[in-house]
SEFIZA-3560 file (N, C-alpha, C; in Angstrom, 3 decimals):
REM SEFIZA-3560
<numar><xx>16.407</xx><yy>20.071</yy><zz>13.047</zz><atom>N</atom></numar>
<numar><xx>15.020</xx><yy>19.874</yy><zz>13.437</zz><atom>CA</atom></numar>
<numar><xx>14.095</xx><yy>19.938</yy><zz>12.208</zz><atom>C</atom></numar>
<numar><xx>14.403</xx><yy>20.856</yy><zz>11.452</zz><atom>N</atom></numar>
<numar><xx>14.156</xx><yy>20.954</yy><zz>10.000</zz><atom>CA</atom></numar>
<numar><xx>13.423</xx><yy>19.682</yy><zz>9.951</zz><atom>C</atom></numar>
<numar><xx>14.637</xx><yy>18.724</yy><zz>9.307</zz><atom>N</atom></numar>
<numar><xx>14.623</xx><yy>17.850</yy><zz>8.505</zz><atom>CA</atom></numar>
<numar><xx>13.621</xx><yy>16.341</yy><zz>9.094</zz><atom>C</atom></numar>
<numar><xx>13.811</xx><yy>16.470</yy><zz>10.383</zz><atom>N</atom></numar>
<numar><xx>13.072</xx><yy>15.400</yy><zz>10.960</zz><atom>CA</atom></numar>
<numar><xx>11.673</xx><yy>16.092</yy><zz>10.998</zz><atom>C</atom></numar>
<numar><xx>11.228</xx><yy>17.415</yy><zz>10.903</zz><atom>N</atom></numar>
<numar><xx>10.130</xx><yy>17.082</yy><zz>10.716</zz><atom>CA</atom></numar>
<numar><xx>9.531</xx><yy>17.505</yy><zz>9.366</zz><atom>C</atom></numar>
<numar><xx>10.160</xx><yy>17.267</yy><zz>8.451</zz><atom>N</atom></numar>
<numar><xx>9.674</xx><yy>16.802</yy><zz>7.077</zz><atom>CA</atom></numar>
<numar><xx>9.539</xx><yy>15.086</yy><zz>6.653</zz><atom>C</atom></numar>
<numar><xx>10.622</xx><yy>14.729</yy><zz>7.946</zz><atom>N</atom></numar>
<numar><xx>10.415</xx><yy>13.401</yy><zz>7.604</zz><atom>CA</atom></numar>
<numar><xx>9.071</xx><yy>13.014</yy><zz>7.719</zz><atom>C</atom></numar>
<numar><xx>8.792</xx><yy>13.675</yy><zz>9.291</zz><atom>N</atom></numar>
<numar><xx>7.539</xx><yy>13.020</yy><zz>10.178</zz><atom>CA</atom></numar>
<numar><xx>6.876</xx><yy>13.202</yy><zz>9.134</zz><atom>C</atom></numar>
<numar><xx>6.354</xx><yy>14.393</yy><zz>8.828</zz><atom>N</atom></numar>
<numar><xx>5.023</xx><yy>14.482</yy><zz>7.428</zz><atom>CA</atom></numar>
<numar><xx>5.366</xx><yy>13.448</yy><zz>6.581</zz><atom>C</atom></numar>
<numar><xx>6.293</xx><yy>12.938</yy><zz>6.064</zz><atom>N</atom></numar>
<numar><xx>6.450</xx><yy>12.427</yy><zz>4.835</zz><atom>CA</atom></numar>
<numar><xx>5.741</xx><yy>10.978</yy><zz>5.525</zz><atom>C</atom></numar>
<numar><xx>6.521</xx><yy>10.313</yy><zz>6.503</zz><atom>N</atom></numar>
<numar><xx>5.912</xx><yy>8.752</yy><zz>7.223</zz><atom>CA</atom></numar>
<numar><xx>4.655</xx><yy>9.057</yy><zz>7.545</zz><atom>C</atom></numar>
<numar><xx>3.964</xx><yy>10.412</yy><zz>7.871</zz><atom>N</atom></numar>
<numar><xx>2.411</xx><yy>10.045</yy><zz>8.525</zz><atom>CA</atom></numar>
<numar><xx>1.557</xx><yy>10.340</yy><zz>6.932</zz><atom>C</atom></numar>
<numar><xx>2.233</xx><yy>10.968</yy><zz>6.349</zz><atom>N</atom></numar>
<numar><xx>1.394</xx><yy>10.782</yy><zz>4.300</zz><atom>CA</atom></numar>
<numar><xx>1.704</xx><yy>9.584</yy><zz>4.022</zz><atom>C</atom></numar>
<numar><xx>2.682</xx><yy>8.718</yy><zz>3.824</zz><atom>N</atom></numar>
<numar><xx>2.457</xx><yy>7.328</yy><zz>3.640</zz><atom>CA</atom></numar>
<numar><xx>1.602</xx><yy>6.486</yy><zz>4.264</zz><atom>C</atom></numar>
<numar><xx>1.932</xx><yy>6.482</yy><zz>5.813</zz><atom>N</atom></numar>
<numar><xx>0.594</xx><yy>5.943</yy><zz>6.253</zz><atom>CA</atom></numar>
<numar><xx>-0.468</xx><yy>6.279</yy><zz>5.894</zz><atom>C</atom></numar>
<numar><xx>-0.678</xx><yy>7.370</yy><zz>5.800</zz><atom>N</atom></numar>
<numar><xx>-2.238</xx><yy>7.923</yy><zz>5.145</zz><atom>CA</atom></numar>
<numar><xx>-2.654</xx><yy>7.719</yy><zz>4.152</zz><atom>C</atom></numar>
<numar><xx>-1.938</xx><yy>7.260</yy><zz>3.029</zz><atom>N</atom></numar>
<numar><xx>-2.154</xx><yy>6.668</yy><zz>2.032</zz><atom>CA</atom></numar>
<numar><xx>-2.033</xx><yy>5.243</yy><zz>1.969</zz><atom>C</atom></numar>
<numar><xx>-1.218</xx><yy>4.761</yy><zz>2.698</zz><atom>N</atom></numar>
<numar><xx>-1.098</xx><yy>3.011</yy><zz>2.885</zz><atom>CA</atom></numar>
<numar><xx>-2.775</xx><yy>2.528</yy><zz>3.365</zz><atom>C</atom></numar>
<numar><xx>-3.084</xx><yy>3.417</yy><zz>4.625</zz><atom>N</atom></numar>
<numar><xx>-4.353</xx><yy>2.885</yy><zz>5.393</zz><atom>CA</atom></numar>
<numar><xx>-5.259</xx><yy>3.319</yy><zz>4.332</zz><atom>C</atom></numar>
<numar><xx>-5.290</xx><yy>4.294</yy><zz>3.243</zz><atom>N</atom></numar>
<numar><xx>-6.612</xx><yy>4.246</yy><zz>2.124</zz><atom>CA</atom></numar>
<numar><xx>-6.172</xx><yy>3.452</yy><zz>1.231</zz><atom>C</atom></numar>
<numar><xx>-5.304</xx><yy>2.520</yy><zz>0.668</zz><atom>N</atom></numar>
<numar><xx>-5.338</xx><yy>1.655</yy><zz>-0.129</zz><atom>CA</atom></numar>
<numar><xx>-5.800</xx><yy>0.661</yy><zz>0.545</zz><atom>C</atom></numar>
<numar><xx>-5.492</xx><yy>0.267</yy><zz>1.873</zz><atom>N</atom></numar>
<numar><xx>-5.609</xx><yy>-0.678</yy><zz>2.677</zz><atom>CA</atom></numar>
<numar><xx>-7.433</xx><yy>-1.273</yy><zz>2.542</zz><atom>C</atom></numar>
<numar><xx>-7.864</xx><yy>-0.489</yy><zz>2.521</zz><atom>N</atom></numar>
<numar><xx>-9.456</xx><yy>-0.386</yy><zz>2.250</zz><atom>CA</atom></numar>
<numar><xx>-9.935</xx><yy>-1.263</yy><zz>1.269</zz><atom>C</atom></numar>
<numar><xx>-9.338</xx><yy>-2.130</yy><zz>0.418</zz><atom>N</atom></numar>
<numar><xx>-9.688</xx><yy>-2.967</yy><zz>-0.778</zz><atom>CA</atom></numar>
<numar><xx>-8.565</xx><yy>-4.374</yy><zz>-0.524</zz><atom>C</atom></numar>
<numar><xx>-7.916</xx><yy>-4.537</yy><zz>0.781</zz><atom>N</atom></numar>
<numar><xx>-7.058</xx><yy>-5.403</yy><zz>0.697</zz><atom>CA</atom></numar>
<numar><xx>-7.442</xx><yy>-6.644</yy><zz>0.626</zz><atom>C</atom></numar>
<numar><xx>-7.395</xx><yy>-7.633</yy><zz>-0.198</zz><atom>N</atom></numar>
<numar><xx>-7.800</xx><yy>-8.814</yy><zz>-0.108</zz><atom>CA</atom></numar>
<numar><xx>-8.195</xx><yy>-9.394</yy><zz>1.126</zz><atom>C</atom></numar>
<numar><xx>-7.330</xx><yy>-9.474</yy><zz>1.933</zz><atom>N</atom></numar>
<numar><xx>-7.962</xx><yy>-10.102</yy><zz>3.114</zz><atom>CA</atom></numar>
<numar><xx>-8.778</xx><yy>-9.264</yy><zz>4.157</zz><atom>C</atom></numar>
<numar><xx>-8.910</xx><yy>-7.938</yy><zz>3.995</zz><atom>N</atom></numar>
<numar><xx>-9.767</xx><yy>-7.423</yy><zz>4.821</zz><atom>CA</atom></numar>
<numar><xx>-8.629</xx><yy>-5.904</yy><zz>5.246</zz><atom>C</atom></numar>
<numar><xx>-9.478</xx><yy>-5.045</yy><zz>5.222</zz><atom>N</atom></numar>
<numar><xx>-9.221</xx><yy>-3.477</yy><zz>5.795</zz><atom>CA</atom></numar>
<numar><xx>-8.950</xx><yy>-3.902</yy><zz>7.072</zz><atom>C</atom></numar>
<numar><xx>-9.403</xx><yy>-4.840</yy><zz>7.611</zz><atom>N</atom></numar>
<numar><xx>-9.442</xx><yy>-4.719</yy><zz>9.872</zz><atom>CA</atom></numar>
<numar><xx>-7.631</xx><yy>-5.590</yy><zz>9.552</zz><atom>C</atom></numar>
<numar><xx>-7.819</xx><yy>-6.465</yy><zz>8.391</zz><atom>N</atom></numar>
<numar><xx>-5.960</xx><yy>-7.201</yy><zz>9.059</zz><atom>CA</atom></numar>
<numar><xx>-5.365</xx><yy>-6.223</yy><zz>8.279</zz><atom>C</atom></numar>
<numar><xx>-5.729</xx><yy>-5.398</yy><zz>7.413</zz><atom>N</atom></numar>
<numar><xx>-4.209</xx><yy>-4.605</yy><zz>6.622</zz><atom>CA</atom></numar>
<numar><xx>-3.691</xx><yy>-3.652</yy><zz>7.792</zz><atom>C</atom></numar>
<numar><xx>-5.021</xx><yy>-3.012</yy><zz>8.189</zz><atom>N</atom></numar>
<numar><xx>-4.809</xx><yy>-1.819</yy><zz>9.290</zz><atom>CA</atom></numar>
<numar><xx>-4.107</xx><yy>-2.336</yy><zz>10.264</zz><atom>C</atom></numar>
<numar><xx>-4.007</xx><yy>-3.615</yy><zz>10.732</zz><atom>N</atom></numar>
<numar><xx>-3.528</xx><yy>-4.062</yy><zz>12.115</zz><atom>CA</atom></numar>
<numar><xx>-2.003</xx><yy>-4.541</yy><zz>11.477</zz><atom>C</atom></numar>
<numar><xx>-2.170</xx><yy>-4.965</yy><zz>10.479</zz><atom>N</atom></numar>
<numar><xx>-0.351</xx><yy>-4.875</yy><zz>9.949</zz><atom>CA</atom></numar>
<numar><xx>0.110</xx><yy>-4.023</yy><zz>9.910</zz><atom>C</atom></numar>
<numar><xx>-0.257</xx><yy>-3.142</yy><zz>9.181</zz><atom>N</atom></numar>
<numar><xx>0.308</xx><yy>-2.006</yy><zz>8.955</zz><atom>CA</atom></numar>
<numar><xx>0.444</xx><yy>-0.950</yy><zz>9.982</zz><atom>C</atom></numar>
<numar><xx>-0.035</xx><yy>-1.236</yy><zz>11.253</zz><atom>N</atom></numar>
<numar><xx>-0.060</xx><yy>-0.148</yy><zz>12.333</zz><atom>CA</atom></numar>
<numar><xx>1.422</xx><yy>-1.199</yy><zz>13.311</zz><atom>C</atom></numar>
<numar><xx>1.431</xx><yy>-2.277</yy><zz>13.406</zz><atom>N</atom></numar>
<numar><xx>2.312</xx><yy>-3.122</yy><zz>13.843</zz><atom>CA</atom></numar>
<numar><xx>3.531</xx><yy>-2.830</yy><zz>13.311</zz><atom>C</atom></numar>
<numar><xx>3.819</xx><yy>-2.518</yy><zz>11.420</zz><atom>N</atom></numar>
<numar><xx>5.169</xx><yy>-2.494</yy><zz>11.134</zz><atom>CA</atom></numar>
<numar><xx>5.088</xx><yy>-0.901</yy><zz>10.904</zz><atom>C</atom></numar>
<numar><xx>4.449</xx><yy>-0.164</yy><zz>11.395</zz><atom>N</atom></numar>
<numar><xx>5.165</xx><yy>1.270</yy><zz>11.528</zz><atom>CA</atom></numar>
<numar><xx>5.399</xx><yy>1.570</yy><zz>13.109</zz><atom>C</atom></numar>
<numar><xx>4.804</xx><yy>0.844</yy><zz>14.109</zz><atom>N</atom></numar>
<numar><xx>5.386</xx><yy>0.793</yy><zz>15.170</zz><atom>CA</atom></numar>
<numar><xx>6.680</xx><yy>0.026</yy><zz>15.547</zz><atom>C</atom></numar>
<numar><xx>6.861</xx><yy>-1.057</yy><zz>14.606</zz><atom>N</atom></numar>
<numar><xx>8.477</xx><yy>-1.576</yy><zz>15.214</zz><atom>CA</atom></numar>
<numar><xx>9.245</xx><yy>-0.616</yy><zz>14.603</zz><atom>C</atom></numar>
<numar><xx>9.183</xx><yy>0.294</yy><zz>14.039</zz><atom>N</atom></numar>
<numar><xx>10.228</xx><yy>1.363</yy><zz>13.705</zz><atom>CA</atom></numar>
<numar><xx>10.292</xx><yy>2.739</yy><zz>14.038</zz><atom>C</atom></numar>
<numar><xx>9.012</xx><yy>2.621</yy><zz>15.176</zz><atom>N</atom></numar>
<numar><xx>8.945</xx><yy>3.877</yy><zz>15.434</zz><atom>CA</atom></numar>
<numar><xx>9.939</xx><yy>4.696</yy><zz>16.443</zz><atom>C</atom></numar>
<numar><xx>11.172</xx><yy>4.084</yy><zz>17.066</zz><atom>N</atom></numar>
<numar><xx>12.124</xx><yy>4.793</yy><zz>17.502</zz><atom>CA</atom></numar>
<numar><xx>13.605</xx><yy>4.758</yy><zz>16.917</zz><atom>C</atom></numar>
<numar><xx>12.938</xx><yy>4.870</yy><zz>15.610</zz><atom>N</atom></numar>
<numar><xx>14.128</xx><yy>4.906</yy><zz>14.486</zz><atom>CA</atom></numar>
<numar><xx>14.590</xx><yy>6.393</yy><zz>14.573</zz><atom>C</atom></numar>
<numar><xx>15.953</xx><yy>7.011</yy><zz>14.522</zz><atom>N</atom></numar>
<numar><xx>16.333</xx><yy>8.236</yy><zz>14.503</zz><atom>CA</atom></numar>
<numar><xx>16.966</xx><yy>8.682</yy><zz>13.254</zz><atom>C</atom></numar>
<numar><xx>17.882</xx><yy>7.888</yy><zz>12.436</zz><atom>N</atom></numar>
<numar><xx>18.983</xx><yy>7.961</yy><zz>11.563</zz><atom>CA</atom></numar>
<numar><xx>18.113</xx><yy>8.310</yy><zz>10.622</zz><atom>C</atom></numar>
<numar><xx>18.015</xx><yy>9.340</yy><zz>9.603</zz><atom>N</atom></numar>
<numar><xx>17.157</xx><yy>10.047</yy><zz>8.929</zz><atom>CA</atom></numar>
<numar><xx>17.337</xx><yy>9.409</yy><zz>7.398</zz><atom>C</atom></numar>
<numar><xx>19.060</xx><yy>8.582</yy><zz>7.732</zz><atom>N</atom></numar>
<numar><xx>18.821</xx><yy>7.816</yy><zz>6.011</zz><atom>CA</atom></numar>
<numar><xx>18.397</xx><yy>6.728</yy><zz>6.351</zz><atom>C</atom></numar>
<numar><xx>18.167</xx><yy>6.047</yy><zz>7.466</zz><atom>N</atom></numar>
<numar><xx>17.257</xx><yy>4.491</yy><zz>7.556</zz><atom>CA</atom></numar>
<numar><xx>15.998</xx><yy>4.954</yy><zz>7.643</zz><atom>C</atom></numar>
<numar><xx>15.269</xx><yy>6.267</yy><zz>7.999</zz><atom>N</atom></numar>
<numar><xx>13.926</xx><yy>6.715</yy><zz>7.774</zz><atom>CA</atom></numar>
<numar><xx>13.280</xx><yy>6.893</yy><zz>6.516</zz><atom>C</atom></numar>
<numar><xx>14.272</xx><yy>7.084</yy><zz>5.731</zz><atom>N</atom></numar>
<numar><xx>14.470</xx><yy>7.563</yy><zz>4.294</zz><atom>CA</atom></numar>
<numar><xx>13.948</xx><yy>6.201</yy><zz>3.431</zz><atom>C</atom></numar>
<numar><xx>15.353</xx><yy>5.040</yy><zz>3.851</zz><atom>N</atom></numar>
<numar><xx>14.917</xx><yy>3.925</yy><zz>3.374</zz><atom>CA</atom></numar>
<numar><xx>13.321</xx><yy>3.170</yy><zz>3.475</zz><atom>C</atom></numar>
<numar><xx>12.904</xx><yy>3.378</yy><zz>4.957</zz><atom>N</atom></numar>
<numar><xx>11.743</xx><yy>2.596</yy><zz>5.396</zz><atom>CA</atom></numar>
<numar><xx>10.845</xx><yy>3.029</yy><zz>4.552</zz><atom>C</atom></numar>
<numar><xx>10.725</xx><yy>4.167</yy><zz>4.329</zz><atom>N</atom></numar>
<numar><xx>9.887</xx><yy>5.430</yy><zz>3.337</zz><atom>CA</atom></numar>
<numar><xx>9.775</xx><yy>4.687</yy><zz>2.303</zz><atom>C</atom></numar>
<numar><xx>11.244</xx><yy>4.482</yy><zz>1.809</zz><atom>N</atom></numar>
<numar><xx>11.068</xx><yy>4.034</yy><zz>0.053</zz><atom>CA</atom></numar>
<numar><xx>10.371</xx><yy>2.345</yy><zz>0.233</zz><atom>C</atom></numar>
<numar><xx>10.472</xx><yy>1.876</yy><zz>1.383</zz><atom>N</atom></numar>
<numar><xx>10.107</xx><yy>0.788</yy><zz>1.153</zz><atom>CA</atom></numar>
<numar><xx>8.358</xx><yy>0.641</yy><zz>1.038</zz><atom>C</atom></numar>
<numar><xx>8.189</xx><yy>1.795</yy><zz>2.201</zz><atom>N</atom></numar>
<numar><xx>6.460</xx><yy>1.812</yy><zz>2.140</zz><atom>CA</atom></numar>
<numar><xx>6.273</xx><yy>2.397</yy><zz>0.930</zz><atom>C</atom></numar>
<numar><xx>6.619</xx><yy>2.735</yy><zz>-0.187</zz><atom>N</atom></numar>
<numar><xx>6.298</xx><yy>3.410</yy><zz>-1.406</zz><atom>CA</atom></numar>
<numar><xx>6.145</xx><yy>2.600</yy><zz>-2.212</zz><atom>C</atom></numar>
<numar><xx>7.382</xx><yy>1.368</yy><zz>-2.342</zz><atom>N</atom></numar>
<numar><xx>6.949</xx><yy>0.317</yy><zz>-3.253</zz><atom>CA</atom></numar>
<numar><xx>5.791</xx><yy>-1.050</yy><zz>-3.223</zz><atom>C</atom></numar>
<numar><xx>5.334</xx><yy>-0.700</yy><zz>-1.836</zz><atom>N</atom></numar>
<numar><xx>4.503</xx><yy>-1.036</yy><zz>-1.004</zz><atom>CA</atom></numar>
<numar><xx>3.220</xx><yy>-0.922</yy><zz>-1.895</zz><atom>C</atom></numar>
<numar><xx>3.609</xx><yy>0.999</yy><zz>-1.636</zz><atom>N</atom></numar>
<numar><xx>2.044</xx><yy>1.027</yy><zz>-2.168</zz><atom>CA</atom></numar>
<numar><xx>2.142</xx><yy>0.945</yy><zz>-3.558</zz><atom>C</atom></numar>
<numar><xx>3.057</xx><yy>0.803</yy><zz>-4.190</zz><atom>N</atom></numar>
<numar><xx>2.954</xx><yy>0.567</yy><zz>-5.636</zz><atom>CA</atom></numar>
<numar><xx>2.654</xx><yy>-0.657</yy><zz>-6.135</zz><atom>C</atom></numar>
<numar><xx>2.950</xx><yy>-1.769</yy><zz>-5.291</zz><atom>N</atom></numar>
<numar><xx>2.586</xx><yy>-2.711</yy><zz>-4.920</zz><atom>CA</atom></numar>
<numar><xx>1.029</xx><yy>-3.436</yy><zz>-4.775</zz><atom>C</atom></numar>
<numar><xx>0.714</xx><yy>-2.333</yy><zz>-3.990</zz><atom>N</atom></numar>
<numar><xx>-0.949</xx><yy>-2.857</yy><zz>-3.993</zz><atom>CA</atom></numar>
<numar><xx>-1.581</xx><yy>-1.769</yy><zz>-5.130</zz><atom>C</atom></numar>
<numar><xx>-1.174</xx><yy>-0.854</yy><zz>-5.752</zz><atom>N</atom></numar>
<numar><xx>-1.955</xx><yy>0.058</yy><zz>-6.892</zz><atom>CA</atom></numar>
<numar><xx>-1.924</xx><yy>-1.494</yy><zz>-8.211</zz><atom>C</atom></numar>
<numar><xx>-0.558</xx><yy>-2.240</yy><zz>-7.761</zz><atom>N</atom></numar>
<numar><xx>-0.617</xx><yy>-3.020</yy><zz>-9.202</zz><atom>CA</atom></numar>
<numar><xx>-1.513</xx><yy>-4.157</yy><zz>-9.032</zz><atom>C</atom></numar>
<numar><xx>-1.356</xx><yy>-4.717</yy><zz>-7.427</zz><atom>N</atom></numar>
<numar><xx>-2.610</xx><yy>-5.788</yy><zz>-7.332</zz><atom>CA</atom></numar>
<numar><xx>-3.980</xx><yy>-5.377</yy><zz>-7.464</zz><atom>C</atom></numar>
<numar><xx>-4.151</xx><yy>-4.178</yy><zz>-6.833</zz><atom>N</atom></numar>
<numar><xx>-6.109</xx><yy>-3.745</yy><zz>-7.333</zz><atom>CA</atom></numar>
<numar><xx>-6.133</xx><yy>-3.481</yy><zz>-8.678</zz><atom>C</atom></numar>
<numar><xx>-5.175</xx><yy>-2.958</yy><zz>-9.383</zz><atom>N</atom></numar>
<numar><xx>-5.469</xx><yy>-2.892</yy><zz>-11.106</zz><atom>CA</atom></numar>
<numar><xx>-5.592</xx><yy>-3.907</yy><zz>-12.159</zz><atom>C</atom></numar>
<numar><xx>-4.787</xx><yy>-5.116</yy><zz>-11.142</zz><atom>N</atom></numar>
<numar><xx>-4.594</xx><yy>-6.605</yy><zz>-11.953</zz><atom>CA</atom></numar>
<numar><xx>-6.043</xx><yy>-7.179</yy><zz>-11.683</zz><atom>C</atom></numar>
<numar><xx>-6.278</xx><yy>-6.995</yy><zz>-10.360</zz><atom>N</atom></numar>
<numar><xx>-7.892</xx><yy>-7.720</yy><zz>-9.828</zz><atom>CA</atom></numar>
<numar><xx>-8.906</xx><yy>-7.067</yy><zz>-10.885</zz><atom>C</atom></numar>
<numar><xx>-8.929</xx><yy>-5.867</yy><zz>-11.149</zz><atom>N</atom></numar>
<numar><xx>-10.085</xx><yy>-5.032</yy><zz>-11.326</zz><atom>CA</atom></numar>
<numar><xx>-10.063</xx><yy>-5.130</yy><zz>-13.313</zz><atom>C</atom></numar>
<numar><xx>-8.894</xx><yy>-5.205</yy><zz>-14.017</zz><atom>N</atom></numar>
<numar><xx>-8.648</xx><yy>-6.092</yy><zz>-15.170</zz><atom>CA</atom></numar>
<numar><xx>-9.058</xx><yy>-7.428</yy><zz>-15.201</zz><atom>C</atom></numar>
<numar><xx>-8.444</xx><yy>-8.106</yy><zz>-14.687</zz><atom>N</atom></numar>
<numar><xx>-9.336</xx><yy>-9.515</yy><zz>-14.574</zz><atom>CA</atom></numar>
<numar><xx>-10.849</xx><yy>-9.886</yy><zz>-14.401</zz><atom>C</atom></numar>
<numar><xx>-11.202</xx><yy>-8.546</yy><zz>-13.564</zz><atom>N</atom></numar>
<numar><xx>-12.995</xx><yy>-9.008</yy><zz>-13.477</zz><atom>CA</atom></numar>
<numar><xx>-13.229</xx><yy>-8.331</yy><zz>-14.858</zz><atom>C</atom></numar>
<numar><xx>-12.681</xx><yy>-7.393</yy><zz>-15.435</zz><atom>N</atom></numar>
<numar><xx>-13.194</xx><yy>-6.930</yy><zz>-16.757</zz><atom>CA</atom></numar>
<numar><xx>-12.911</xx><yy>-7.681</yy><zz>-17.546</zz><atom>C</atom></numar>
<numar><xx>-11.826</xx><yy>-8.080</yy><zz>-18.025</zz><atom>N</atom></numar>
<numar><xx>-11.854</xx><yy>-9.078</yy><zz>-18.738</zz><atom>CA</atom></numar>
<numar><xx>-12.814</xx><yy>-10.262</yy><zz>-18.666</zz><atom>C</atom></numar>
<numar><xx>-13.086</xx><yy>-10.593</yy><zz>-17.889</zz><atom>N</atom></numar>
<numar><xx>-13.605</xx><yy>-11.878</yy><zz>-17.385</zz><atom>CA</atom></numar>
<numar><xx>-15.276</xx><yy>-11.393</yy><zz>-17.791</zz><atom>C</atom></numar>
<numar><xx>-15.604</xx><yy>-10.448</yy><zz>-17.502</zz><atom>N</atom></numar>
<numar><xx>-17.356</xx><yy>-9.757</yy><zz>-17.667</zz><atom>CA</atom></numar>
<numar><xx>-17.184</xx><yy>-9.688</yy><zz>-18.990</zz><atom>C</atom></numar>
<numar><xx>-16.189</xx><yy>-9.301</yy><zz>-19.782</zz><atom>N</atom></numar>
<numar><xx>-16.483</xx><yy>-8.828</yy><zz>-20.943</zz><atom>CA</atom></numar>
<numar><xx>-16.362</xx><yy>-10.266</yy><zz>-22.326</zz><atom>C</atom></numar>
<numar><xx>-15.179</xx><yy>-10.880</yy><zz>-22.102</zz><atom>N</atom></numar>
<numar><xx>-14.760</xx><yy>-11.593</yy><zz>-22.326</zz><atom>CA</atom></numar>
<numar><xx>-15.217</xx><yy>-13.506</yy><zz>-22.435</zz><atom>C</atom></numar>
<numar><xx>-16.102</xx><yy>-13.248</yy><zz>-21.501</zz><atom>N</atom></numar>
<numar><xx>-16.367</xx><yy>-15.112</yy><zz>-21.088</zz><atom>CA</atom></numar>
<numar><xx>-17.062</xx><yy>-15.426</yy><zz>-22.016</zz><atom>C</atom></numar>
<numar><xx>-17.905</xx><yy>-14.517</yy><zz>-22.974</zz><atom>N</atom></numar>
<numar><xx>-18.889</xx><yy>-15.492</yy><zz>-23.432</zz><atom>CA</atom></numar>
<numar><xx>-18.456</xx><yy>-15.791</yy><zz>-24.926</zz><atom>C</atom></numar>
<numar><xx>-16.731</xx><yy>-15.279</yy><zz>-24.790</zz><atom>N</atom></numar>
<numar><xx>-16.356</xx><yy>-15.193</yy><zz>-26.299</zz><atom>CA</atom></numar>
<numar><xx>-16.267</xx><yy>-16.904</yy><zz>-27.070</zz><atom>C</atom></numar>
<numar><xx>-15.750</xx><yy>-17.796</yy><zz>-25.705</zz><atom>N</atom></numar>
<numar><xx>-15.649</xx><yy>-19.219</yy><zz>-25.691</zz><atom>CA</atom></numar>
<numar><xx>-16.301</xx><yy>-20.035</yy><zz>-26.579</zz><atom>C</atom></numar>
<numar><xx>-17.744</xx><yy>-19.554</yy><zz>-26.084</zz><atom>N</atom></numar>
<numar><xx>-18.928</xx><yy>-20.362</yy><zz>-26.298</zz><atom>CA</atom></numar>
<numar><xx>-19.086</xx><yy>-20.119</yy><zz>-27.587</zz><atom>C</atom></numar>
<numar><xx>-19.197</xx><yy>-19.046</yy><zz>-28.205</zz><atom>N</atom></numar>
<numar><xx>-19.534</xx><yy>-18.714</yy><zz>-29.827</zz><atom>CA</atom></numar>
<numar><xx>-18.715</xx><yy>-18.972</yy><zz>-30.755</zz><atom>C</atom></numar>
<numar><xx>-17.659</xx><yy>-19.882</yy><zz>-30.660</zz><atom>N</atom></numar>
<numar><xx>-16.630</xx><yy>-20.271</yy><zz>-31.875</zz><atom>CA</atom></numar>
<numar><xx>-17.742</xx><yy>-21.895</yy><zz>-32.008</zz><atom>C</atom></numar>
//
């Protein structure tokens, strides 16, 4: 019993962190939230604690995933602010 409910904490902190990255998702916080509430419900009568394990690691690279797309976006507008008017002055 332990162990499943360390899992539970561990899947409802990912979600909890998936749904606050979710907040900057390109297409909108209302469709990330509705994905992301959709694919933690098709697994939600998962029991086997190493396929829980896996799903875990998958929502992790997930969110590593979107840490690298908001850092690439948020580089690019800097670059781009800082950068554009270098063109013009050669």
């Amino acid at each position: 019993m332990k162990m499943a409910n360390t899992l539970r904490g561990e899947v409802l902190n990912l979600y909890k962190n998936l749904l606050y990255l979710g907040r900057e998702y390109p297409k909108g916080a209302d469709y990330f939230k509705r994905r992301l509430k959709n694919a933690f419900l098709k697994n939600k009568d998962v029991k086997d604690p190493e396929k829980i394990k896996e799903l875990i690691g998958r929502g992790e690279f997930v969110m590593k995933e979107l840490e690298a797309l908001y850092f690439l976006r948020k580089y690019r507008a800097m670059k781009q602010r800082y950068y554009s008017d270098t063109k013009d002055t050669n």
